[in-house]
N, C-alpha and C positions, 0 to 999 in steps of 0.2 A: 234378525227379524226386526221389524219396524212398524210402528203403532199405524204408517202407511200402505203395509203390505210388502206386496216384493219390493227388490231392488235389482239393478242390474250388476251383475258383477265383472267390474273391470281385472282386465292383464294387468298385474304390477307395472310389466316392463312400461307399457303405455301410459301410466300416471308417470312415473318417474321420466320416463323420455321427455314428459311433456314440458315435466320442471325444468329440463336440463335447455331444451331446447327455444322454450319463450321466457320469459322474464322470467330471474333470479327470483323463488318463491323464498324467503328467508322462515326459520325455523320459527314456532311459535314461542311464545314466554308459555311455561307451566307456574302456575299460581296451586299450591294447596294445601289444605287442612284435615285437621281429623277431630274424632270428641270419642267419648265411651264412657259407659255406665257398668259397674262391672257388678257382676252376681257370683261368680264362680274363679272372675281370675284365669280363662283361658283364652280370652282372644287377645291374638298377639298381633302387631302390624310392623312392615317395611317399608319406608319412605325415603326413598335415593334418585337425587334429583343430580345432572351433571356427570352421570357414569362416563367415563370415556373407553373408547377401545381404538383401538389402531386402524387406519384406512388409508394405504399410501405410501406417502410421505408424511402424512398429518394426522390428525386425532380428529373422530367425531364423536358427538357425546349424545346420551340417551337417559330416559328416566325410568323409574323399577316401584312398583306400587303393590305393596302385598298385604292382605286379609288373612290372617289364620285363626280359624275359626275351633279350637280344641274341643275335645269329648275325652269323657273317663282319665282326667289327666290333661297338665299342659306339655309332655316330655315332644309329642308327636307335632306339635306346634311353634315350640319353639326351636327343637331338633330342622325342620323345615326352614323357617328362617333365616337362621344361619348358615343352610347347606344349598337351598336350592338354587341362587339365581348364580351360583359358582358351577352348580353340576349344568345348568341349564349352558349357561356360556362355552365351557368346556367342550359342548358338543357342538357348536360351530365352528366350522375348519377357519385357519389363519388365512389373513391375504384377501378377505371376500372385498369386492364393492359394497355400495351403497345395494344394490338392489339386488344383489348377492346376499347380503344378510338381512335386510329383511324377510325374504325369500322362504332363507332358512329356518327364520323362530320359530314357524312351528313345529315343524320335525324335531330342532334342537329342544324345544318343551318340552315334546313329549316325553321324549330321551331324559330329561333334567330330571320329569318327574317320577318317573320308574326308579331313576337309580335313588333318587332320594328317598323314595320310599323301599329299595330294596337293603338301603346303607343303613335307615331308621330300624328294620323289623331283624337286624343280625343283633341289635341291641335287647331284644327281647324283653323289650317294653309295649306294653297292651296298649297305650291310649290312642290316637288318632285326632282325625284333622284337616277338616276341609281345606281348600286352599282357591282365590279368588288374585290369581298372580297378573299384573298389568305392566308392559312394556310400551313405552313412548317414543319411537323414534320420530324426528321432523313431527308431517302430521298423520303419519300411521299410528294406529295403535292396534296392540296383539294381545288378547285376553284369555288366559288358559287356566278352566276353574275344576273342580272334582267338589263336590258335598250342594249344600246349600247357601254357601254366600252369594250374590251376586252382584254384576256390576253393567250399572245401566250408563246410557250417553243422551241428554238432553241437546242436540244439535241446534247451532245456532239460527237454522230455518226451520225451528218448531217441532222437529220429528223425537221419537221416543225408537230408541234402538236397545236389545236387550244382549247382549255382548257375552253371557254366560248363558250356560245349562242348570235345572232344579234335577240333582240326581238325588231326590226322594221317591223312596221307592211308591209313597201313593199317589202320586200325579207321575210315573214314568213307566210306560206298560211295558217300552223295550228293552228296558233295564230290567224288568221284574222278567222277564221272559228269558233275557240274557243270564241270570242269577240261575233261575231253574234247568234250564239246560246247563250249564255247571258245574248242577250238583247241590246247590244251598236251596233253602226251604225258606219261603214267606209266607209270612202271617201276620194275623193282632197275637198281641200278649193273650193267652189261653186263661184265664181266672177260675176253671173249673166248671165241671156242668157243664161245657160245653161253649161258656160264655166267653167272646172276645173283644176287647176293647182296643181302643188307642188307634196307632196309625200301624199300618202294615212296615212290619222289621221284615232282616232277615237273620235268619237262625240255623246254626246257633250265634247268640250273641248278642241280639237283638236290638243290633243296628239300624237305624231306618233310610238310609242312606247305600247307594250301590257302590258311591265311588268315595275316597275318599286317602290319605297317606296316614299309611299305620294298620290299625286296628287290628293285625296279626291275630289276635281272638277269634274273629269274626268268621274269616276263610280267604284266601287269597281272590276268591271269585267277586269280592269288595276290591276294585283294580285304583289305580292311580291312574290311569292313561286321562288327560284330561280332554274337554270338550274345547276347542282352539278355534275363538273368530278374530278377522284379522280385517279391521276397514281404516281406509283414508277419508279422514274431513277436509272438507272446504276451508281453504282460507278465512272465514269467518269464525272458524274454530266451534267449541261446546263445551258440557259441562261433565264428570263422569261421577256417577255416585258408587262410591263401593261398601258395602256393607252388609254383617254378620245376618243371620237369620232373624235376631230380636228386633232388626228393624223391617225385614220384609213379612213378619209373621201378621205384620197392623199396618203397614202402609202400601198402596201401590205406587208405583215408578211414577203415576203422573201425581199424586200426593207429593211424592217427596222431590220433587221438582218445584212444584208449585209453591210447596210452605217457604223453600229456601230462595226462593226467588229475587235476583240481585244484591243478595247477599255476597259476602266476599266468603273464600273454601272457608275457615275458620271457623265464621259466625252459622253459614250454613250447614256443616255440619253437628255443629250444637245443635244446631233446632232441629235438624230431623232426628236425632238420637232423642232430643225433649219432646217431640208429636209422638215418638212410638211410646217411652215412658210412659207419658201423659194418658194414652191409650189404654194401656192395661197393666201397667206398672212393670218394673222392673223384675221379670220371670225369669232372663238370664241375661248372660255377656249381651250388651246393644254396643255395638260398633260400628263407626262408621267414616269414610276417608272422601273427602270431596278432591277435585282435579279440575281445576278450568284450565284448558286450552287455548290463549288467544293470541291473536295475532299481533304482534308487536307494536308498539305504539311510538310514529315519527311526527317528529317536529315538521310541520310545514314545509317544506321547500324554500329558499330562497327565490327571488323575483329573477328570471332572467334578466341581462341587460338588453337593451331595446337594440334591433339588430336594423340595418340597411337590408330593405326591399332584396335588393340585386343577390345578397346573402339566400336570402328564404326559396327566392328560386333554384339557384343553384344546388341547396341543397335537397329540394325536392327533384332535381332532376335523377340527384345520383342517391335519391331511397334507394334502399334496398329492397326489391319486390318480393314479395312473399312466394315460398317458394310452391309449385303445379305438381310438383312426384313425390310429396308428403302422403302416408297412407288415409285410407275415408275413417279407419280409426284414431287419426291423431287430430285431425280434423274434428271429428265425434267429440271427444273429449279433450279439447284444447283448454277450454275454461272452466273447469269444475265449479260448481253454485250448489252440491248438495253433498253427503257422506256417500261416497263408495263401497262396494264391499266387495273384501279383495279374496277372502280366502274361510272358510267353515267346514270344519268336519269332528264330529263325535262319536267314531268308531270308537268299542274297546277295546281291539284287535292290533295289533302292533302292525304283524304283517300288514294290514290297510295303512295305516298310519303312515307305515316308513314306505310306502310300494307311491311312488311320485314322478311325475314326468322331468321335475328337477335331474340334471345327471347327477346320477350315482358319483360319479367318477369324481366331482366337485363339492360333495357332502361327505363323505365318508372312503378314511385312507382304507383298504383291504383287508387289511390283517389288527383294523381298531375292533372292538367290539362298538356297534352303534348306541349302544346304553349308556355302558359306565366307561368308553374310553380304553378298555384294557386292552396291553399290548398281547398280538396273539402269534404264533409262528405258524406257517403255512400247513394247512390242514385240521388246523385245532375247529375253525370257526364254523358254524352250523348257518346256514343260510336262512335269514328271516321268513322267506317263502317255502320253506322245507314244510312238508305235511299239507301245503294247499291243494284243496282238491278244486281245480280250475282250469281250464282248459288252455291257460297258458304253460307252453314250455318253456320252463326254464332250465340254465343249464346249473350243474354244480357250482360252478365258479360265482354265481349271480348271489350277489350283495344286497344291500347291506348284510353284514355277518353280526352273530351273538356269539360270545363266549359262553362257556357250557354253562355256568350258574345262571346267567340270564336270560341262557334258554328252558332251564328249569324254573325258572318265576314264571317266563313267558306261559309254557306249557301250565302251570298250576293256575294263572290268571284262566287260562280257556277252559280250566277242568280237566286237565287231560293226564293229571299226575293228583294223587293225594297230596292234601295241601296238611297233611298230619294233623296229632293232635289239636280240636280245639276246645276252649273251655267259655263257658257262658260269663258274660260282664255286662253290667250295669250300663250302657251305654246310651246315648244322646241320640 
């Protein structure tokens, strides 16, 4: 979404074709910073610039930006940390291209984030833990959030793109609707008499947040599957703000744009961690992670040497013409001048999630489990579409498959098993 309105949404294949096929777009520099004021001690952050992974013959490399934003404890935040941007890769098969794997982050998120929150709650640990996870390849970027942190993109042609979902249950009617059907119950905190205050939880538990890793207390109907957008910028690059709730509680995205304004990531995000302070004081964790994208910066050119007349024609005669059987889409988007958006969806349903015109058959080996990777022997695996009621036939054999534990989380995320005992907690 875009402080502009719609946008058009291009094919991947057609920006990347576009790269490969006119001039060499070179990768941008990542410049970034971070600041925090801390109350409680639970927002944690990952900043991993130069990842590399295999393409080829050669290595390409990518950058990894994560927010974890804790509640009732840091176990579920910093357990994330440590676990997810492994489970997340895991689930991208070996061997891909360039537009093969970007392709795939988001399915491979999802997947990251399930099992990480399914590896977190066998620990039988209460707390929990938004997550606000940013991948950087070239000049794509892939944003897959659960809770309320968010992370905004000030585009170098002035636009305001908001690249995450607010899964609080009082600004989200589809959540609250999705929680009820279920099984879980929302409310204010009940004070007696009748009287309800605060912000609408769900209960038991009395979390205010639908999505989020961890919170086992809660109900499994609190899902991890996160909200995944996925756009290319302009060669002119932007700016991207990530940060915890204590700073969108007091500033809007064109505030915190503005106050930091040519500043370097560092300095910028001091300040807008000090505007939200400064606001209402330090009530919890304020955190915040700046990202500038830009486009590399060359040295001048050398002066050609001064060439003979008879030279220039010649080689004007043997240009190479542009070529007439190029499609009216490559043509369309030959010169990108604005951010694209390549890819959005915020089902909490896995089966939607994983069900993609991508082939199966290049995402996921047969007999892996598409969650956590487990190896499975013929006939163990349950088919992600199993139980739709849709007027597509599928056959038994149609993939991606879960192994039975992950189809027992699957199933308790939808409501459709008791998610057992739970018990009320203090929670954020």
């Amino acid at each position: 979404m875009s402080s502009k309105g719609e946008h058009q949404t291009v094919p991947l294949s057609v920006l990347l074709k576009r790269e490969s096929e006119s001039e060499k777009i070179e990768d941008p520099e990542i410049l970034h910073g971070q600041a925090s004021q801390s109350k409680k001690g639970e927002d944690f952050t990952l900043l991993k610039t130069e990842c590399q992974r295999a393409m080829g013959d050669g290595v390409a490399t990518f950058s990894v930006f994560g927010l974890f934003d804790g509640h009732n404890g840091s176990a579920a935040a910093i357990f994330t940390k440590e676990n997810l941007l492994n489970n997340v890769l895991s689930a991208i098969p070996a061997n891909l291209n360039r537009e093969e794997w970007v392709a795939a982050l988001p399915r491979a998120l999802v997947a990251g984030f399930v099992k990480t929150d399914k590896d977190f709650q066998e620990r039988a640990k209460t707390s929990g833990t938004t997550v606000t996870f940013v991948i950087i390849e070239g000049w794509v970027v892939t944003v897959a959030s659960v809770g309320d942190s968010r992370c905004i993109l000030g585009s170098a042609e002035g636009d305001i793109y908001y690249l995450s979902a607010d899964h609080r249950l009082e600004c989200n009617v589809e959540e609250r609707e999705r929680i009820t059907a279920s099984g879980g119950e929302v409310g204010r905190l009940n004070t007696g008499g009748g009287v309800q205050i605060g912000p609408l939880r769900c209960w038991p538990g009395g979390l205010c947040l639908s999505r989020s890793i961890g919170d086992m207390d809660v109900g499994e109907y609190i899902v991890p599957v996160p909200y995944v957008k996925q756009v290319k910028l302009s060669t002119a690059g932007g700016r991207l703000i990530i940060s915890s709730d204590g700073v969108w509680d007091v500033l809007s995205a064109e505030v915190a744009l503005e106050c930091c304004r040519g500043m370097p990531p560092d300095a910028a995000a001091a300040q807008i961690v000090k505007e939200a302070v400064q606001a209402k004081g330090l009530r919890d964790d304020t955190t915040c992670i700046v990202v500038d994208i830009l486009p590399l910066e060359k040295p001048p050119p050398p002066l050609p040497p001064p060439k003979k007349a008879v030279k220039g024609k010649l080689k004007a005669m043997f240009r190479k013409k542009p070529s007439e059987s190029s499609s009216h889409s490559d043509k369309e988007y030959m010169e990108p001048d604005a951010v694209e958006e390549l890819f959005e969806e915020g089902s909490a349903m896995l089966s939607e999630r994983f069900d993609t015109k991508y082939p199966v058959c290049n995402m996921f080996k047969l007999f892996i489990c598409a969650v956590c990777q487990l190896e499975m022997k013929p006939g163990e695996g349950v088919s992600i579409h199993a139980g739709r009621s849709n007027s597509v036939k599928l056959r038994p054999w149609d993939g991606p498959f879960l192994c039975t534990s992950c189809q027992e989380k699957k199933e308790a995320m939808e409501g459709k098993r008791p998610s057992g005992n739970r018990h009320d907690s203090d929670s954020d």
